[in-house]
C-alpha positions in Angstrom: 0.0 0.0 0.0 0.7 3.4 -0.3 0.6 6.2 2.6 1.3 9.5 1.1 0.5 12.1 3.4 -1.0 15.6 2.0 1.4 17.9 2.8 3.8 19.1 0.4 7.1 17.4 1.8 5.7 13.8 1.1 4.4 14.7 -2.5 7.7 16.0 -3.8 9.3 12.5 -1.9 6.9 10.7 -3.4 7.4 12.4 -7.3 11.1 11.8 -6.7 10.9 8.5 -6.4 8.2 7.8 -9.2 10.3 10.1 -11.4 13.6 7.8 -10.2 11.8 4.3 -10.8 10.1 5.6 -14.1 14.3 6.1 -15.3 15.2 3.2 -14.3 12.1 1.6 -16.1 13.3 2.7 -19.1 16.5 0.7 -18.5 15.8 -2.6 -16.9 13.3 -4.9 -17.0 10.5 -3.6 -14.1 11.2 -7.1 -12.0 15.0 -6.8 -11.9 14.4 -3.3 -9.8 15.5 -3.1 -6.3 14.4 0.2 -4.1 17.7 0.0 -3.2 18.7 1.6 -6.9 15.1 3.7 -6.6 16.2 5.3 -3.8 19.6 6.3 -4.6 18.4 7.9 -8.0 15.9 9.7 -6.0 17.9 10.8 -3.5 16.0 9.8 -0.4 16.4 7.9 2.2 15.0 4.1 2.8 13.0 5.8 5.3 11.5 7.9 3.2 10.5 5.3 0.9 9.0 3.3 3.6 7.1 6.4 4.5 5.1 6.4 1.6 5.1 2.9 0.0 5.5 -0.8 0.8 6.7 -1.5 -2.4 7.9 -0.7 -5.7 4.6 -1.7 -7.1 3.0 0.8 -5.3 4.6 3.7 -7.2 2.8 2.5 -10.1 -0.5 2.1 -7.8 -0.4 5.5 -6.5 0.4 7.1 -9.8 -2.6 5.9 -11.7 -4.7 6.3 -8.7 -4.0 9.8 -8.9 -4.8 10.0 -12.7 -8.3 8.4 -12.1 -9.6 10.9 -9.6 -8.4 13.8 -11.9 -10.3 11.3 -14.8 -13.0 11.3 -12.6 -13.8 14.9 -12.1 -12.9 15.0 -15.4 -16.0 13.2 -16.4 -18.2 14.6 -13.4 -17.3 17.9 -15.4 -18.0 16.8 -18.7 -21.4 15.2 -17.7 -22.9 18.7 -15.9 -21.2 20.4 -19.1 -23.2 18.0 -21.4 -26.6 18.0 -19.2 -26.2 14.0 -19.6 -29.4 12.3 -18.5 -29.3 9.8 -15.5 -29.9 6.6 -17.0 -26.7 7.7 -19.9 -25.3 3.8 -20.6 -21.6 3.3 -19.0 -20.2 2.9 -22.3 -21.0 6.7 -22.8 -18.2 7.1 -20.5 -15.9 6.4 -23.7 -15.8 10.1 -25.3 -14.9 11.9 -22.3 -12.4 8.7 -21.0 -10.3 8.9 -24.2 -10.2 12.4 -24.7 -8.8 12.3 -21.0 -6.2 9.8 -21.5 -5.2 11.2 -25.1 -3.3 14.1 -22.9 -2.5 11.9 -19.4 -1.9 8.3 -20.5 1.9 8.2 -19.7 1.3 6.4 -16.0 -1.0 3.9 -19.2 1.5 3.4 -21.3 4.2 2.6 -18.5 1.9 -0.1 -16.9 1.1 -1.4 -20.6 4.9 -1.6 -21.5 5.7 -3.5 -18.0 2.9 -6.2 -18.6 1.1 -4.4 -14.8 -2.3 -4.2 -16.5 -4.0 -5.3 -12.9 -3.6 -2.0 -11.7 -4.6 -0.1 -14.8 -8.0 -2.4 -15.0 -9.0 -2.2 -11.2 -9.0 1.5 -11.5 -11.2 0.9 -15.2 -14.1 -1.4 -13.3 -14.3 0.7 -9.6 -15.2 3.3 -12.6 -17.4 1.8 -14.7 -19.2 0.3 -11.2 -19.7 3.9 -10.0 -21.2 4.8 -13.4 -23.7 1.6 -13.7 -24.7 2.3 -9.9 -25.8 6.0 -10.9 -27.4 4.6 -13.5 -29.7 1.8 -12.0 -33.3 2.8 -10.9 -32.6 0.7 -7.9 -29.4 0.1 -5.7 -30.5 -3.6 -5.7 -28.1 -5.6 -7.7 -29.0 -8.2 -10.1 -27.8 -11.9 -10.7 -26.4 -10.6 -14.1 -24.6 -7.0 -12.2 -20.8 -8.9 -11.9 -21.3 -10.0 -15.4 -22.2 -6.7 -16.8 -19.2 -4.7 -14.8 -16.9 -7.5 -16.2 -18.2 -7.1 -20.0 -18.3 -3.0 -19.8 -14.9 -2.7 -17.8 -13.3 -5.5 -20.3 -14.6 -3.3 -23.4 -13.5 -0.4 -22.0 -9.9 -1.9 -21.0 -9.1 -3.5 -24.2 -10.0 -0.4 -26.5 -8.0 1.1 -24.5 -5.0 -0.7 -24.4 -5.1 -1.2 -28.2 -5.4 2.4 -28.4 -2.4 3.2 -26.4 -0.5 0.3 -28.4 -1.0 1.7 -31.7 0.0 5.6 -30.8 -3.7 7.0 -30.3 -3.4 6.5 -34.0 -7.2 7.6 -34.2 -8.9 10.8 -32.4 -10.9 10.3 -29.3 -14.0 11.2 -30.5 -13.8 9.6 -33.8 -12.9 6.4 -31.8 -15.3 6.8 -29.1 -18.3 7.0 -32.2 -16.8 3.9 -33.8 -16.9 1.8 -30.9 -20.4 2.8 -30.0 -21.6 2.1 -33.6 -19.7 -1.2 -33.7 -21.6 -2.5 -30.7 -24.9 -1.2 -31.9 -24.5 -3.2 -34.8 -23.3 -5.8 -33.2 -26.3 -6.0 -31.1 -28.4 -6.0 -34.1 -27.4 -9.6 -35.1 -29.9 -12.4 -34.2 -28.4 -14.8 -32.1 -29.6 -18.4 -32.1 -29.9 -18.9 -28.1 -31.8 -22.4 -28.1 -29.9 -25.0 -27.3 -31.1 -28.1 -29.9 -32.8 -29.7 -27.9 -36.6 -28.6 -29.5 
């Protein structure tokens, strides 16, 4: 875990180090990292590592973190901007979620690059489970609620990382529409559901 405290001193420790262990990412492979090396290109103490983090992992934790409660308000603002109706699908979330990352996605593309998706996709469905919550009618959950977090927050995640993989080769908007109109034809398909046995 991390524990970074609010006042100033323990953000700059804290940035020195992320800005120390991002170097040396760009040099070794992320598991072959020691906070011994973290620390001495920082220039803080072991103390001051301890202060703020268990472990090296939790740089990369508290970094994106940080980047989804400015994404967050991010979208809070875009919503009262857009006068976006309550029951807006969580998939709507796309437009303002790329055009968002297509400025910040350097804590993305570092966890991408080191194969740490975990953390990238826990921050994706706590998200996506805030939006479907505001969404529902009811705060009863359904038998089918897990399954349609996992779907959304898979979708979501994967367009994502594709995006990031291939440069944000496409604009955010332009992708955003695509994706939407993919899955609306998609849906339009007729799906054979019986299972043979009539």
């Amino acid at each position: 875990m991390y524990h970074i405290k609010e006042d100033k001193r323990s953000k700059q420790s804290s940035n020195l180090i992320f800005n120390a262990f991002q170097s040396l990412l760009y040099e070794k492979n992320y598991s072959d990292i020691k906070i011994t090396e973290v620390i001495e290109r920082a220039q803080v103490s072991r103390a001051t590592f301890y202060r703020n983090y268990d472990t090296l992992e939790d740089i990369l934790r508290y970094e994106c973190d940080q980047k989804f409660i400015a994404l967050k308000e991010y979208i809070a603002g875009y919503y009262r901007n857009q006068s976006v109706e309550r029951n807006t699908h969580p998939l709507d979330l796309l437009k303002p979620f790329l055009r968002f990352w297509y400025l910040e996605s350097g804590i993305i593309e570092l966890l991408i690059r080191i194969n740490n998706k975990e953390i990238l996709y826990r921050n994706i469905s706590d998200l996506v489970k805030k939006l479907i919550d505001r969404v529902k009618s009811s705060p009863d959950k359904d038998s089918f609620y897990e399954y349609s977090l996992t779907i959304r927050s898979n979708i979501i995640m994967g367009i994502l990382e594709v995006w990031i993989l291939n440069n944000k080769n496409i604009a955010p908007d332009t992708l955003s529409i695509q994706v939407m109109k993919h899955i609306s034809e998609s849906l339009k398909y007729k799906v054979d559901i019986s299972n043979g046995d009539s």
